[in-house]
C-alpha angles and dihedrals in degrees: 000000000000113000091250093050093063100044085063091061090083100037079054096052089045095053089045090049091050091048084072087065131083142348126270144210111271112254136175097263088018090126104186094044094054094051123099109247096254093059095033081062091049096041084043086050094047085052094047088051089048088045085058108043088040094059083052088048095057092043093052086046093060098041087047091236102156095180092063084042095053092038096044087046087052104046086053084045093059097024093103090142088156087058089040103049107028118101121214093271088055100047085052095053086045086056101051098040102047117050127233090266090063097050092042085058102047090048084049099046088051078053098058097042085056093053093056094038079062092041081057099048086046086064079242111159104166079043092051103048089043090055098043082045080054095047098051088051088057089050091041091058100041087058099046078055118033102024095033089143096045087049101036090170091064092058087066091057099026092128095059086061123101 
């Protein structure tokens, strides 16, 4: 992983972090305003669990513990609390108040926490940094794109994001 890349790890777990705070004006891709308050507490609650697992995977990264890595990959990997806890009436409110390009990268970005969750178990390092550096780009562009307002730093940048 390039220097620079990994000085980014902790700007990323700050702004997720400050992503938990706070309520935001309503905008057109401004995904957690436009939720109705029982989803915006699963989808807060699914953050909170990624925060979390992605602080232990740092930490595994840089102590080189594959087996927290691979553990802490995997549990983001399986975390959909939003899929696991929504009834029918919620998954159709999620549908119509976030739009296709929200839902393509949440299923990229579990992809790619499985992928990483495999790369640990492989014993992988380089693999390893390369795919959290991934991950934190996902992160970084759906929020450019979905929590602008939340992340207003992002809207000056927003056509360097994936």
């Amino acid at each position: 992983m390039k220097p620079l890349q990994f000085a980014a790890i902790p700007l990323f777990l700050m702004l997720l972090a400050a992503a938990m705070a706070g309520e935001n004006p309503s905008g057109k891709d401004n995904v957690g305003s436009n939720l109705p308050p029982r989803v915006r507490g699963l989808l807060i609650q699914e953050m909170n669990a990624i925060l979390g697992a992605t602080r232990n995977i740092l930490d595994g990264l840089v102590r080189g513990q594959h087996a927290v890595v691979a553990s802490n990959a995997q549990a983001i990997h399986d975390s959909f609390i939003l899929e696991q806890q929504m009834t029918e009436k919620d998954r159709q409110a999620l549908m119509r108040a976030v739009p296709e390009r929200f839902i393509e990268r949440d299923r990229a970005f579990h992809q790619l926490s499985a992928r990483l969750a495999e790369a640990a178990r492989n014993g992988n390092s380089a693999r390893q940094r390369a795919l959290f550096a991934d991950m934190v780009e996902a992160c970084a562009a759906c929020h450019t794109h979905h929590a602008r307002e939340r992340f207003p730093g992002f809207a000056e940048g927003s056509n360097q994001a994936r």
